[in-house]
N, C-alpha and C positions, 0 to 999 in steps of 0.2 A: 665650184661644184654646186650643186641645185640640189636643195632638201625635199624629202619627197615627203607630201603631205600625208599622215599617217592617221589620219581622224576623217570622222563624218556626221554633219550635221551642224557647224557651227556651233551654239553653244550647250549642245548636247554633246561634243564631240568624242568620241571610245579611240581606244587604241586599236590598231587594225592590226589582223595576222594575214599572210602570205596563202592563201591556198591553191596548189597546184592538182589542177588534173590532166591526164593525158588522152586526147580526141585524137581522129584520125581529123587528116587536113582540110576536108570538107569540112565535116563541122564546126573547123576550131575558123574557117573563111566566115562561114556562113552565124559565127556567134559575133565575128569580130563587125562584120555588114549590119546584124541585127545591131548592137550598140551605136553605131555612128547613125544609124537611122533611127535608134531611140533620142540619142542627145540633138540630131536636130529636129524632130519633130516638138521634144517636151521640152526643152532650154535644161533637162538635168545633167549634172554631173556622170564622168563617168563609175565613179564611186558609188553613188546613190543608185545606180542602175542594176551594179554588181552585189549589192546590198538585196534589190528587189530580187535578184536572180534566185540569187541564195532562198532567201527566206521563200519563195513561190515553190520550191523546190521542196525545203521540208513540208512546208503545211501541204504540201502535194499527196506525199508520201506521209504523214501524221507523224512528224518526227521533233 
């Protein structure tokens, strides 16, 4: 069975929590599209990406 890596950053690495939201299926195609098109344009993780997401999200919204 395959460990699922649970950190991000190498040796910064945090321990990660599970966050779930619920999209209609458009969006949830159209986030999945943005990410494989983020990891081959910039060589990042998909972690690191989901990481940007988040955080572009609060500092959006001032939270």
């Amino acid at each position: 069975m395959q460990e699922q890596d649970n950190s991000v950053g190498g040796d910064n690495a945090e321990e990660l929590t599970s966050l779930t939201i619920k999209v209609p299926d458009d969006l949830h195609r159209a986030y999945q599209r943005c990410t494989w098109i983020l990891i081959n344009e910039t060589g990042k993780n998909q972690l690191d990406i989901m990481d940007e997401m988040v955080r572009d999200f609060l500092t959006k919204h001032g939270c």
